[in-house]
N, C-alpha and C positions, 0 to 999 in steps of 0.2 A: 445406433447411438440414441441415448436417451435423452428427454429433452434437458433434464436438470445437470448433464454433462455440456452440453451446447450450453446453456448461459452461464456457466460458468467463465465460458469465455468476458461473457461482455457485463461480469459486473463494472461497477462505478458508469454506466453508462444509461443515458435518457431511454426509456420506451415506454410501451402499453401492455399492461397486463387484463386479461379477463380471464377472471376464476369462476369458479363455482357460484359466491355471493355477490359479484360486484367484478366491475374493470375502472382502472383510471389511468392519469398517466403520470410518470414520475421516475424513479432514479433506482435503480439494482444496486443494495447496497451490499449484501451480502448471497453467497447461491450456499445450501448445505446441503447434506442428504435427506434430509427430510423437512424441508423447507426454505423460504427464502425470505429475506429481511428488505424492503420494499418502503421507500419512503415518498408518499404521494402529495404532488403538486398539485396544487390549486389555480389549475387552467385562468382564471380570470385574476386574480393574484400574481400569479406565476411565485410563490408563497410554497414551503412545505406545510401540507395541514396536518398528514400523520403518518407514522409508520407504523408499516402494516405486515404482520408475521403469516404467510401463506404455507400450508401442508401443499408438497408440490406437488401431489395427484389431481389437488385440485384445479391448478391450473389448466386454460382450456385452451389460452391464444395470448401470442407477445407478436408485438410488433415493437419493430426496432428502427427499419426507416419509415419516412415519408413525410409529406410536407408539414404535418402536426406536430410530431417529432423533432422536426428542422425549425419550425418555429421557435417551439419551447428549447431547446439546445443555442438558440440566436438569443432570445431572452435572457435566457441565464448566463451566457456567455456577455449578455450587457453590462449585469452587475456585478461580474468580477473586476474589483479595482488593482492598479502595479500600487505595490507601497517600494 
C-alpha cells in the first residue's frame, strides 16, 4: 500500500507532517494523487498560519498519534462552541 492511499483514510484529522522542506503540525485537509492540501497550526497560537500544498513524494514522515497531537486535538476541541 502506498502511503498517499493510507492518509487518505485520515483526512480531516490532526497530525505531523515532515517533508522534504520543512515538518509542522496541523490538520489534513485534503489527500490527492499527487499531493495534499495541509493546513498548519501554529503550535503556540494553536492559530492556523497557512496552507500548505505538498507533492507527496516529498513526504518523508506523518505522525498521527501521541501526546502533541492529543494536545493540539484537546486545544482545538476547546474552541469549538454549541450554538
Amino acid at each position: 500500500m502506498r502511503l498517499i492511499e493510507k492518509l487518505k483514510e485520515f483526512e480531516q484529522q490532526y497530525m505531523f507532517i515532515r517533508w522534504a522542506m520543512g515538518g509542522e503540525y496541523g490538520k489534513l485537509v485534503y489527500v490527492g494523487d499527487d499531493f495534499v492540501e495541509f493546513d498548519v497550526i501554529n503550535v503556540d497560537s494553536m492559530e492556523y498560519s497557512e496552507t500548505v500544498f505538498i507533492h507527496s513524494p516529498l513526504i518523508l514522515e506523518v505522525a498521527i498519534g501521541g501526546s502533541d497531537i492529543a494536545r493540539i486535538v484537546a486545544e482545538m476541541s476547546s474552541k469549538i462552541t454549541m450554538d
